[in-house]
FILUMKOL-265396 format. One record per residue (C-alpha): residue number from 1; x, y, z. Coordinates in nm, 3 decimals. Layout:
BEGIN
{node NUM; {X; Y; Z}}
...
END
This chain:
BEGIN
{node 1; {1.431; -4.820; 3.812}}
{node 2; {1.113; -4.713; 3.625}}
{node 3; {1.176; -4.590; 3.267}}
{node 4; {0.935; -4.419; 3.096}}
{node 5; {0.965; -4.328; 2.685}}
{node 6; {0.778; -4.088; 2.471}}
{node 7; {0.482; -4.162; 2.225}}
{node 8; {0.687; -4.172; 1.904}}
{node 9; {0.922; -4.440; 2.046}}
{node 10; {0.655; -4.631; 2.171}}
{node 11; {0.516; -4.706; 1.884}}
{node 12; {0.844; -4.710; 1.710}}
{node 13; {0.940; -4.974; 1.915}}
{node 14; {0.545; -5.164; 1.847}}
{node 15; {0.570; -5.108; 1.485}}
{node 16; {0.926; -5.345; 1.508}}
{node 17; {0.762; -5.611; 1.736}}
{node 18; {0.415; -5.630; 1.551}}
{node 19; {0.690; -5.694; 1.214}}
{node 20; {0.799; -5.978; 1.398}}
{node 21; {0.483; -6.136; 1.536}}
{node 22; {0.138; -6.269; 1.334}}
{node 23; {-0.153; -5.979; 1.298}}
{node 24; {-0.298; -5.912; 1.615}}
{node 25; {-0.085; -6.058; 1.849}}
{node 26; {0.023; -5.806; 2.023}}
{node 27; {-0.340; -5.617; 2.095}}
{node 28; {-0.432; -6.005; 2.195}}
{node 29; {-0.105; -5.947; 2.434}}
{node 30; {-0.237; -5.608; 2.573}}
{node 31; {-0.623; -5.670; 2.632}}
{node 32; {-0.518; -6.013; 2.804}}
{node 33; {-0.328; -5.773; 3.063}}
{node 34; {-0.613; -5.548; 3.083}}
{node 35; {-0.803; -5.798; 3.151}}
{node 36; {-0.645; -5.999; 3.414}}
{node 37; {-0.609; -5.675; 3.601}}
{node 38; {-0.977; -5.593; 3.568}}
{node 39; {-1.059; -5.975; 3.698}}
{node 40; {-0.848; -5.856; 3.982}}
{node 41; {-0.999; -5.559; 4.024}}
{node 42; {-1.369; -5.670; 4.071}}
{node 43; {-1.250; -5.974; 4.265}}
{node 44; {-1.560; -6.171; 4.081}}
{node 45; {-1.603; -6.149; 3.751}}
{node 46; {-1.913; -6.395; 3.647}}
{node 47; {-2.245; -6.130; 3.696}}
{node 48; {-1.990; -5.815; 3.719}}
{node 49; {-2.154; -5.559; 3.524}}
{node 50; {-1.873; -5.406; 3.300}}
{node 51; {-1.853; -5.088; 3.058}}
{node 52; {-1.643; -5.022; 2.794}}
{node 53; {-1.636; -4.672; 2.683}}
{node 54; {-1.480; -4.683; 2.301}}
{node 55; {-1.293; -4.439; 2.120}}
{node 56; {-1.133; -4.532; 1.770}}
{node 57; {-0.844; -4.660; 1.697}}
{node 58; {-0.625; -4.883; 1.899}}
{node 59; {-0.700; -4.829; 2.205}}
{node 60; {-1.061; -4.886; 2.117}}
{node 61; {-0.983; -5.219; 2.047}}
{node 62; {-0.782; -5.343; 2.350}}
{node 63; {-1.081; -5.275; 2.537}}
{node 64; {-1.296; -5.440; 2.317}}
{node 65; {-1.074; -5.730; 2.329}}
{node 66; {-1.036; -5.695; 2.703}}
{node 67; {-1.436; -5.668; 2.713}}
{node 68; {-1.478; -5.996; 2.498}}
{node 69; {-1.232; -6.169; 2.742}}
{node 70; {-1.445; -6.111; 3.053}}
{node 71; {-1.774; -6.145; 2.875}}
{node 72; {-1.683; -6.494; 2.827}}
{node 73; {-1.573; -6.564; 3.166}}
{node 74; {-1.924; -6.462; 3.259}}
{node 75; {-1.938; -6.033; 3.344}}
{node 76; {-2.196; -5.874; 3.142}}
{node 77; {-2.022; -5.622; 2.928}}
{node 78; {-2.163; -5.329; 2.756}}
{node 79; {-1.965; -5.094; 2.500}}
{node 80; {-2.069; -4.728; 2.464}}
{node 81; {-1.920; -4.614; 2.105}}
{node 82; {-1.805; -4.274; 2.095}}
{node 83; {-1.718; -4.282; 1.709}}
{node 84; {-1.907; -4.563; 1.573}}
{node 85; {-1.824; -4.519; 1.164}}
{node 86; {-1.456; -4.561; 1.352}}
{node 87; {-1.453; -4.815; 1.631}}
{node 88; {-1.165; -5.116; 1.546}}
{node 89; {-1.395; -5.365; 1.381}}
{node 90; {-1.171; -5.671; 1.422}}
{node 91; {-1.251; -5.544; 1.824}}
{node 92; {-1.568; -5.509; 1.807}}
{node 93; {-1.651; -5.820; 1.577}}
{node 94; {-1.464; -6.034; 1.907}}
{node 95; {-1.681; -5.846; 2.159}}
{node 96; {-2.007; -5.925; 1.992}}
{node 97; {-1.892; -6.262; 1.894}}
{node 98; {-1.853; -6.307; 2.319}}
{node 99; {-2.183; -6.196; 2.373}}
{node 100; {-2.102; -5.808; 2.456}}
{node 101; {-2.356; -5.607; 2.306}}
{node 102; {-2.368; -5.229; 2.203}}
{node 103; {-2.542; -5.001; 2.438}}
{node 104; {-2.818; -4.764; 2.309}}
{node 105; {-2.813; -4.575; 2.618}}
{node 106; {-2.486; -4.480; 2.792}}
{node 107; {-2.589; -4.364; 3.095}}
{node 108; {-2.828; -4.615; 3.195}}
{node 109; {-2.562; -4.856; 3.197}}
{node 110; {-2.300; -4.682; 3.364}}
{node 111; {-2.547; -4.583; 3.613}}
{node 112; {-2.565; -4.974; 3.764}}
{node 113; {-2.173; -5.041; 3.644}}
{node 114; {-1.955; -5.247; 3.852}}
{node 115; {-1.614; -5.156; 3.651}}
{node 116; {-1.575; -4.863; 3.371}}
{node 117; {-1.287; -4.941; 3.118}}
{node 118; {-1.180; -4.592; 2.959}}
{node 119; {-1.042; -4.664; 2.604}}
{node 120; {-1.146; -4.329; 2.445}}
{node 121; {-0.821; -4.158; 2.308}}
{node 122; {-0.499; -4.359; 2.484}}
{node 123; {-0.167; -4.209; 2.443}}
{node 124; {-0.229; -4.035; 2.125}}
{node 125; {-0.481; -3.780; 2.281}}
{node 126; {-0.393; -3.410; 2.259}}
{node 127; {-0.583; -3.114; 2.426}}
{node 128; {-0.844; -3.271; 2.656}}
{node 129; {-1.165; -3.440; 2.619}}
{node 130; {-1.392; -3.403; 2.289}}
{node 131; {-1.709; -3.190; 2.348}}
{node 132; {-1.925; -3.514; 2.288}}
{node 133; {-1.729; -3.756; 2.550}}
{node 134; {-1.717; -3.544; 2.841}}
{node 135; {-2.066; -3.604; 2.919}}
{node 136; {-2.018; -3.974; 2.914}}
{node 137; {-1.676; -3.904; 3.113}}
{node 138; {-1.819; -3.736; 3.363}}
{node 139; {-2.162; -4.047; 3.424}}
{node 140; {-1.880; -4.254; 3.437}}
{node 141; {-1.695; -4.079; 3.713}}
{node 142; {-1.981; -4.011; 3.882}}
{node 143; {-2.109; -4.327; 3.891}}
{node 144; {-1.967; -4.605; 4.172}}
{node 145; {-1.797; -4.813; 3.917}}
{node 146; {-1.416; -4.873; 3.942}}
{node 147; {-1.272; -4.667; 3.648}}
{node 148; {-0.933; -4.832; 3.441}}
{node 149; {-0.818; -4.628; 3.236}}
{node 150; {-0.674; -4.795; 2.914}}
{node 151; {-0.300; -4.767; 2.889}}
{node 152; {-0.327; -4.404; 2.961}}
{node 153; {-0.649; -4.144; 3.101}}
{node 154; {-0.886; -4.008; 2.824}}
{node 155; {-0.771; -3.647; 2.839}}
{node 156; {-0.393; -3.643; 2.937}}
{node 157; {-0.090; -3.606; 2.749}}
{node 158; {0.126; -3.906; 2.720}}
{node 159; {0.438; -3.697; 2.690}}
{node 160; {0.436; -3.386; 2.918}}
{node 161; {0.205; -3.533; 3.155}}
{node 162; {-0.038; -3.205; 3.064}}
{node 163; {-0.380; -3.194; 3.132}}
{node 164; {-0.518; -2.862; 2.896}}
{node 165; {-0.906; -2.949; 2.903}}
{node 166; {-1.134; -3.195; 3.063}}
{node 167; {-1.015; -3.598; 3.139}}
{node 168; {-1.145; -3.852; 3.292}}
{node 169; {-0.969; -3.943; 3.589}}
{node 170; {-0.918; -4.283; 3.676}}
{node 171; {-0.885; -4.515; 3.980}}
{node 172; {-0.639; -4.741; 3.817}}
{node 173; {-0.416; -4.742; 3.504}}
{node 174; {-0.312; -5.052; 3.296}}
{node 175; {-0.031; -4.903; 3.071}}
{node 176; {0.117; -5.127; 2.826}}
{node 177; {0.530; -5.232; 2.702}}
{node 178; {0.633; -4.912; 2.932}}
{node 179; {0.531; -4.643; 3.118}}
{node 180; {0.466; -4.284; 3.000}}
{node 181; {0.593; -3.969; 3.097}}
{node 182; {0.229; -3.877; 3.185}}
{node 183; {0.172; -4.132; 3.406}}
{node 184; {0.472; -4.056; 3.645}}
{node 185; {0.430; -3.638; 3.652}}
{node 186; {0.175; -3.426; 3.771}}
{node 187; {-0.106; -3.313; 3.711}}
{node 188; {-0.151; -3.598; 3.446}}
{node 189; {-0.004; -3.851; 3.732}}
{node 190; {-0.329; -3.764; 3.979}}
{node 191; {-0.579; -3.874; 3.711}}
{node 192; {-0.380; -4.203; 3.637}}
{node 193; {-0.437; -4.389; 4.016}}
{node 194; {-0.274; -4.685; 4.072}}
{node 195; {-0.052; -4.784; 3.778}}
{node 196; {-0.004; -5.158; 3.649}}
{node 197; {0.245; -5.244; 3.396}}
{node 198; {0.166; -5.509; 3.198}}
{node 199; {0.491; -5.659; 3.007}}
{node 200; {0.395; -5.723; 2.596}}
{node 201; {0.795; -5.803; 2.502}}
{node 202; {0.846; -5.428; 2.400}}
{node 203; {1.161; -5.403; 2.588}}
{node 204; {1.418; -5.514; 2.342}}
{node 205; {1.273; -5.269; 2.079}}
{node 206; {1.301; -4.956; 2.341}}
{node 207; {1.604; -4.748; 2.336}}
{node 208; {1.886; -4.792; 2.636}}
{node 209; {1.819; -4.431; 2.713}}
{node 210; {1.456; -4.355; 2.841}}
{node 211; {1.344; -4.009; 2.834}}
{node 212; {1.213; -4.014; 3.239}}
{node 213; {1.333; -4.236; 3.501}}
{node 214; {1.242; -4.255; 3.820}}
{node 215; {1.469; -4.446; 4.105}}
{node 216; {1.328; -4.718; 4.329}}
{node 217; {1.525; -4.803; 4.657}}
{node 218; {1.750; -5.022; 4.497}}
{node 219; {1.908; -4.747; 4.280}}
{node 220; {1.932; -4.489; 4.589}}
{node 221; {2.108; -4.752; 4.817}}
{node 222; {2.338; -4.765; 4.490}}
{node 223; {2.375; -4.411; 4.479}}
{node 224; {2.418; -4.317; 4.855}}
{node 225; {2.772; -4.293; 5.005}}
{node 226; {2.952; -4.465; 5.216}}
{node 227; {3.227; -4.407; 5.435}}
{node 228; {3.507; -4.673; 5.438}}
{node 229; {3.748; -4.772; 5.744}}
{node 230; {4.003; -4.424; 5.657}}
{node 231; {3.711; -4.210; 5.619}}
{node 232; {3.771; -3.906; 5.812}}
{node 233; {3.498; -3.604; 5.813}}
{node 234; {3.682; -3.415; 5.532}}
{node 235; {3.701; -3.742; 5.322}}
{node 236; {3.335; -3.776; 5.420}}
{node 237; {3.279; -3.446; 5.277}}
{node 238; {3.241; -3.096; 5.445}}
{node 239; {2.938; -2.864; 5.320}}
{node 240; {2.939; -2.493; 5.405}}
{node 241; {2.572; -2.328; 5.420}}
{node 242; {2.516; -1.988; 5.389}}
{node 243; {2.160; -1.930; 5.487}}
{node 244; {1.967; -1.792; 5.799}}
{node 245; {1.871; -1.437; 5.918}}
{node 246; {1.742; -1.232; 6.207}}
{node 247; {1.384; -1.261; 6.044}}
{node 248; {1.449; -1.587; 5.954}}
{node 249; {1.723; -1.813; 6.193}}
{node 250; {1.530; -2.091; 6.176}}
{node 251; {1.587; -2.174; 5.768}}
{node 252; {1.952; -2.237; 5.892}}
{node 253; {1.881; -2.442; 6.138}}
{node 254; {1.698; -2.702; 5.897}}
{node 255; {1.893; -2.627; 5.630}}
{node 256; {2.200; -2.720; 5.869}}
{node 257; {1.962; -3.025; 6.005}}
{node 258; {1.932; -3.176; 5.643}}
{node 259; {2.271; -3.144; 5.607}}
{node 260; {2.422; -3.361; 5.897}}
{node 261; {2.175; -3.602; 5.894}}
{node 262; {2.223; -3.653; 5.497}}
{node 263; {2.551; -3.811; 5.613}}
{node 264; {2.812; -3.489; 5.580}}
{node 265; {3.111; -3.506; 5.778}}
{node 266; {3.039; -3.164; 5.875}}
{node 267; {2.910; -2.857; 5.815}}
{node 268; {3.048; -2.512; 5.815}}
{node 269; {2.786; -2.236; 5.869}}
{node 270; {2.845; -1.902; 5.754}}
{node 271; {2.537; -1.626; 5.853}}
{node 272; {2.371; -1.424; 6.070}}
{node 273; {2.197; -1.726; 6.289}}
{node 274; {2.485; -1.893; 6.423}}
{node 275; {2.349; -1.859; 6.807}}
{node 276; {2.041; -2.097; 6.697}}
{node 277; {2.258; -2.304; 6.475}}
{node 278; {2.489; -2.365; 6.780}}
{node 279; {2.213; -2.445; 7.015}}
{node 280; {2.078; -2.715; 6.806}}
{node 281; {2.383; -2.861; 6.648}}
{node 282; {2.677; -2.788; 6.843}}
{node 283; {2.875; -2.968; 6.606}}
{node 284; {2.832; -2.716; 6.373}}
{node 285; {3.153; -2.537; 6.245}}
{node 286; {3.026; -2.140; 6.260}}
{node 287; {3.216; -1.872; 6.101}}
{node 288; {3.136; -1.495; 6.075}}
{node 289; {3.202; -1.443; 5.716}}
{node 290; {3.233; -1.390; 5.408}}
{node 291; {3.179; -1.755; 5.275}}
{node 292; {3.545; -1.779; 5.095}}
{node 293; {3.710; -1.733; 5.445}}
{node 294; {3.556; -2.022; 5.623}}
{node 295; {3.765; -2.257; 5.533}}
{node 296; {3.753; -2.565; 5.307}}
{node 297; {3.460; -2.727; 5.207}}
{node 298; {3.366; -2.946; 4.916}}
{node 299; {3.052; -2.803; 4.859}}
{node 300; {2.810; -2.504; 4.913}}
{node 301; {2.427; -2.430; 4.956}}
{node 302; {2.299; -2.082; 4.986}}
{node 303; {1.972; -1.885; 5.041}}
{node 304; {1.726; -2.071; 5.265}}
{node 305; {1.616; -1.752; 5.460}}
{node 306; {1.868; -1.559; 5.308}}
{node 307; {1.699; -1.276; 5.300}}
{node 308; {1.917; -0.959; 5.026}}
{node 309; {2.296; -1.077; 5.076}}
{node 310; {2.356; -1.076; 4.726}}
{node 311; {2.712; -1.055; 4.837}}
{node 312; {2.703; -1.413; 4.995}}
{node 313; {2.516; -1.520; 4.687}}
{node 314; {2.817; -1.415; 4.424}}
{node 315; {3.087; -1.539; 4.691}}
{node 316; {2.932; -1.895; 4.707}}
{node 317; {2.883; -1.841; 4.284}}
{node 318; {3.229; -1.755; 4.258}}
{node 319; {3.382; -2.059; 4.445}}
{node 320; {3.531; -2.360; 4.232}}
{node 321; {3.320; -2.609; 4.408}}
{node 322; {2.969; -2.747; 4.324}}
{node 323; {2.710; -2.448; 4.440}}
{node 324; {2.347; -2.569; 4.503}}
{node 325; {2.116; -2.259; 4.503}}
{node 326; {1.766; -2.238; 4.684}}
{node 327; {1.521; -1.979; 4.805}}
{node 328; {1.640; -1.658; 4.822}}
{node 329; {1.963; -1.753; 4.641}}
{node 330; {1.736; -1.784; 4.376}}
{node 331; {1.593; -1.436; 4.367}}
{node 332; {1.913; -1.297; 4.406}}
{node 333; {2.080; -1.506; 4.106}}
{node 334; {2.307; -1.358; 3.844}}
{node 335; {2.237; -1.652; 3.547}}
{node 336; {2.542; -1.483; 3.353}}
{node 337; {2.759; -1.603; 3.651}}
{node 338; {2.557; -1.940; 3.671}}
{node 339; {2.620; -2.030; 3.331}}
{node 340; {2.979; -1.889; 3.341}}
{node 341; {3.080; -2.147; 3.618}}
{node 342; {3.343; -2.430; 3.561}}
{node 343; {3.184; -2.608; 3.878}}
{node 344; {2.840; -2.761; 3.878}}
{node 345; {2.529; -2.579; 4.018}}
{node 346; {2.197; -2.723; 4.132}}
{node 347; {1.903; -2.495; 4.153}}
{node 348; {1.608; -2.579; 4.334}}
{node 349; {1.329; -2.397; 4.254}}
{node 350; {0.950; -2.457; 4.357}}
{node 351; {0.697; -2.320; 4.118}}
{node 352; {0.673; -2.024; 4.220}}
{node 353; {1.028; -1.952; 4.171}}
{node 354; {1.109; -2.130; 3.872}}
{node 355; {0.838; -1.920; 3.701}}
{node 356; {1.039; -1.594; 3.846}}
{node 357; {1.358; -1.743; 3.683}}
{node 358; {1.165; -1.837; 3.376}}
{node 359; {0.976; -1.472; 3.331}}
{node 360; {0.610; -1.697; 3.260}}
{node 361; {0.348; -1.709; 3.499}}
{node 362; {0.348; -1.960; 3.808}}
{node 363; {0.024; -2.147; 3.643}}
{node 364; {0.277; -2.240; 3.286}}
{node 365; {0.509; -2.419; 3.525}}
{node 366; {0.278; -2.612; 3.729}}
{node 367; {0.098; -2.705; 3.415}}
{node 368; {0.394; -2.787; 3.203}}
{node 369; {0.643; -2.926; 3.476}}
{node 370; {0.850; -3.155; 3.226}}
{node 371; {0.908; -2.838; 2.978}}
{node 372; {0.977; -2.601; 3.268}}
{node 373; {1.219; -2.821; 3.381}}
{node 374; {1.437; -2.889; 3.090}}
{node 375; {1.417; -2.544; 2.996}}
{node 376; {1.497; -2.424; 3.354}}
{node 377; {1.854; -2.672; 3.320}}
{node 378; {1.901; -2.517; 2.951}}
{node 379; {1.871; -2.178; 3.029}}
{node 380; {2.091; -2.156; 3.334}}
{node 381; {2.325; -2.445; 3.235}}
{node 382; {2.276; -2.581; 3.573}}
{node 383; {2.110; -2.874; 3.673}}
{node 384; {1.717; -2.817; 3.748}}
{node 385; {1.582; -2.942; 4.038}}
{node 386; {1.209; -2.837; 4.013}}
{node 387; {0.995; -2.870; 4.371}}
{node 388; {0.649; -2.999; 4.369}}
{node 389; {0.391; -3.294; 4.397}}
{node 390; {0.605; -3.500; 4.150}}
{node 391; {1.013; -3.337; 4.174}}
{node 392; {1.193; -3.349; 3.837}}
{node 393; {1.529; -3.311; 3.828}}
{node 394; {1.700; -3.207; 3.476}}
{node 395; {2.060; -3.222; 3.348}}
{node 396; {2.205; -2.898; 3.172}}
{node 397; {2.389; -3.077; 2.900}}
{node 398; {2.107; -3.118; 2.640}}
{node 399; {2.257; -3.462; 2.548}}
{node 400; {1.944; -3.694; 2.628}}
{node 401; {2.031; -3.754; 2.960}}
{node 402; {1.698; -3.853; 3.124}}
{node 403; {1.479; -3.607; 3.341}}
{node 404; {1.433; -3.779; 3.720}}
{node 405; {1.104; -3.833; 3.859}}
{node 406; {1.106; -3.839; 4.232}}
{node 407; {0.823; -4.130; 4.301}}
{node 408; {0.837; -4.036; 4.689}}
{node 409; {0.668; -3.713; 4.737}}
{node 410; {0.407; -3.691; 4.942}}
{node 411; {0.116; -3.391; 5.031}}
{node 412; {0.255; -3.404; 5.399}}
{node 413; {0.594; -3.225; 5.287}}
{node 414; {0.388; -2.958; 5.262}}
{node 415; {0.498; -2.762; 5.500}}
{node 416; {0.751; -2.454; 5.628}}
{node 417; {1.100; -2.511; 5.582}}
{node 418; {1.092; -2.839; 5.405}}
{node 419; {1.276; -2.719; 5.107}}
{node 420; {1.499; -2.531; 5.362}}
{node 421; {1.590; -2.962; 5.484}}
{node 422; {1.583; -3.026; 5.134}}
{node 423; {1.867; -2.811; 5.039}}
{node 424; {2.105; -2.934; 5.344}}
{node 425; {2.039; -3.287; 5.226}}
{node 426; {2.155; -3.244; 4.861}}
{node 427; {2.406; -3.018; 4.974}}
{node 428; {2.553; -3.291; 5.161}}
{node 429; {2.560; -3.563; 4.914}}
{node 430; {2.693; -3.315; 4.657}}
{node 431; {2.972; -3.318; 4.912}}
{node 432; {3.021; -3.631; 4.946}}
{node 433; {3.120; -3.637; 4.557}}
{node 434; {2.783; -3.740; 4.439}}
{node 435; {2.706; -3.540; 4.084}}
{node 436; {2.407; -3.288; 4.077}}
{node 437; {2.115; -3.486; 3.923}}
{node 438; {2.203; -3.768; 4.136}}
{node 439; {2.256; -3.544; 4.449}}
{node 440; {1.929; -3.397; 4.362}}
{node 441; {1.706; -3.684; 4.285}}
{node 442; {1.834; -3.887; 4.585}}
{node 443; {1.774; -3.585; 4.828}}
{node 444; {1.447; -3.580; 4.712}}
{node 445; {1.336; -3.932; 4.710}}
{node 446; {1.511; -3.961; 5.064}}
{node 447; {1.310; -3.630; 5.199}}
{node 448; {1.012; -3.809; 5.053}}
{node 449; {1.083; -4.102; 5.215}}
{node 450; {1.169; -3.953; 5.566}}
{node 451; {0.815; -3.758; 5.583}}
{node 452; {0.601; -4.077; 5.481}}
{node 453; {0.813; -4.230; 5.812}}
{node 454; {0.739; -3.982; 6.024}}
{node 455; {0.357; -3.931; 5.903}}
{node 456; {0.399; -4.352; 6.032}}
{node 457; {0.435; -4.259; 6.373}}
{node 458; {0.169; -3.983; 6.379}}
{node 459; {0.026; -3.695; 6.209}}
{node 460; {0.045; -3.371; 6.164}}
{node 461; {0.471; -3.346; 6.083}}
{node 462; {0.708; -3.026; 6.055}}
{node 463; {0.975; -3.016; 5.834}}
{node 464; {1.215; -3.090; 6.175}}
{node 465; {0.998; -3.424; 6.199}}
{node 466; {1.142; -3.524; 5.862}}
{node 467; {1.448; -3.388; 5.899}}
{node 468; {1.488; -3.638; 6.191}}
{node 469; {1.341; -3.881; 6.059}}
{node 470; {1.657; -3.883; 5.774}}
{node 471; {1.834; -4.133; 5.923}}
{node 472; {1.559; -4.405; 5.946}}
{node 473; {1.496; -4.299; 5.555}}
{node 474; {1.847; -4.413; 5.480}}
{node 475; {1.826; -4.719; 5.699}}
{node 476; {1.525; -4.835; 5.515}}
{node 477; {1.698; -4.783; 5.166}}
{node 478; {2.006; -4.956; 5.282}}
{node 479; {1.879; -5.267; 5.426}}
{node 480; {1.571; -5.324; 5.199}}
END
């Protein structure tokens, strides 16, 4: 599992180490990371025409120290300082000392730069870019030079993974002790590229609980259900979905799709689409209505393609079983009856609707995912499961359990009726018995999952592709 902690106990946890270890060791620990991953980077170092763009402080001087390293193993390295009466001197005293030498004009060597290092603000930046670094930002972008950002992008912030002004975005990240929260959510995530952690011995100085964590395979086979020899379909679990139309059949049909092939032991379907659900699914267990007289299940989703049965919407609400709520279920949501449930609830909002459910405009949310999140869980005391380039899933109990990153998304879930599969899928590991944020987070790294398959065996994919292509998702978690 990737873990990912805040500033504060980041350097919390380096303030405790550096006690422990001689002056300088552990900057000597980080730029000999950021190095090696440079060296890797530019394949051959010796004539490699490097720049280090410097900002004060500390992350100044691990690439300065970084820059000394491959100036003596042969790359020419240049530093641009962008606050000169502040650069780290012990940094820059190394870097001349290896025969890197202070550039007097920025852009002429960034114009003919093999590799960029960006250590201009780090994790400690706030509000974007300063006026006087964008322009050197922006020639290094520009230029053809392989930009590493230093631990974190100039520009981003470390712990919402905000991006309010200009930052420079980079093709790779080296990121020090831990990731950030910024480096793992969007928008901040796009500007990071590829991400390398390099260890420093931070570990046993971080706290047990991270504040985002984001599950690899490993933790979803874990996670995922299995039947045992006795298991019969009701043991298996039994999902009822209340979705579908007449201007809208075919969000039960995926919805219902998601559902079976996330490994229920069957679903009951309860609305006004039955006829398409049947043709596709004959398996399906139909009923006319109202959800309470369907029969037993162990969990419900409502809404995909709902359309205004508000009715349906309290029924499901006023069950005693976990409720997950999407789409139109969303619009039509009491949060006085959310919050007054003894059963869980998972809401699954994309931006658009969390924003609706929030009363702030769609642009806060997709700028401030992490916040809209946790205050989406708090608000509703129901766990938050927000939609979107990176999906975050949030617990309602405000007792530091850690916000999910889902790691699998992917542009090609794009697409009509993929939250509709979405919602079946969680539905039926919720179910199964599975809690909401790990119902949630598992859906959505196994939707993820399932599209990047199918995008495998050819382009373009509908959100039927992926939900068929659930089954090969689980295989490939299970037997990895």
């Amino acid at each position: 599992m990737r873990t990912a902690y805040s500033v504060e106990t980041v350097r919390n946890a380096e303030t405790e180490l550096m006690a422990r270890l001689p002056e300088g060791a552990l900057m000597q620990r980080a730029a000999a990371g950021l190095a090696a991953a440079c060296a890797d980077l530019l394949g051959r170092v010796y004539g490699a025409r490097v720049v280090v763009l410097v900002g004060s402080g500390d992350n100044g001087g691990d690439a300065l120290y970084a820059g000394a390293r491959l100036a003596r193993r042969g790359a020419g390295v240049s530093a641009v300082l962008l606050a000169p009466d502040r650069t780290h001197q012990g940094g820059l005293a190394a870097f001349s000392g290896a025969g890197g030498r202070v550039a007097d004009d920025p852009f002429e060597v960034l114009a003919v730069a093999d590799l960029v290092l960006d250590g201009i603000t780090g994790i400690g930046g706030k509000g974007g870019l300063r006026p006087d670094a964008v322009p050197v930002a922006r020639a290094a972008r520009g230029s053809n030079a392989v930009v590493v950002a230093v631990d974190l992008p100039s520009g981003v912030e470390a712990d919402s993974g905000e991006v309010r002004a200009e930052a420079l975005r980079a093709d790779a990240t080296v990121t020090f002790g831990t990731y950030k929260p910024g480096l793992l959510i969007d928008p901040a995530r796009e500007y990071a590229g590829t991400v390398r952690l390099v260890g420093i011995g931070l570990e046993a100085h971080l706290p047990s609980v991270p504040d985002l964590e984001a599950l690899q395979h490993a933790d979803v086979a874990r996670l995922l259900p299995e039947p045992a020899a006795e298991s019969d379909k009701y043991r298996r679990g039994v999902v009822g979905v209340v979705a579908g139309s007449a201007r809208y059949p075919g969000a039960a049909v995926l919805a219902v799709a998601g559902a079976l092939r996330g490994g229920a032991g069957a679903v009951r379907y309860v609305g006004h689409a039955a006829d398409a659900v049947i043709a596709r699914f004959p398996e399906t267990l139909v009923h006319a209505g109202p959800p309470a007289k369907a029969g037993r299940v162990q969990a419900w989703v409502v809404g995909p393609g709902l359309g205004d049965d508000d009715e349906a919407v309290r029924d499901v609400l006023a069950s005693d079983v976990p409720v997950l709520v999407d789409a139109d279920g969303l619009r039509l949501l009491d949060a006085a009856a959310v919050r007054d449930r003894e059963a869980p609830t998972l809401l699954t909002p994309h931006a658009g609707e969390a924003a609706a459910l929030l009363g702030v405009p769609r642009e806060e949310v997709e700028s401030s995912r992490l916040a809209s999140v946790r205050e989406l869980a708090a608000r509703y005391g129901a766990t938050a499961l927000l939609k979107g380039s990176t999906t975050l899933v949030a617990a309602p109990d405000g007792t530091g359990t850690p916000v999910r990153v889902n790691p699998m998304g992917t542009p090609w879930l794009a697409t009509a009726g993929s939250g509709d599969v979405l919602s079946g899928l969680a539905g039926s590991l919720l179910a199964a018995g599975l809690e909401p944020r790990d119902a949630g987070s598992v859906a959505a790294y196994l939707h993820g999952l399932a599209a990047r398959l199918a995008v495998a065996e050819g382009t373009p994919i509908t959100s039927y592709d992926v939900a068929s292509a659930l089954p090969s998702a689980w295989r490939d978690v299970t037997h990895s």
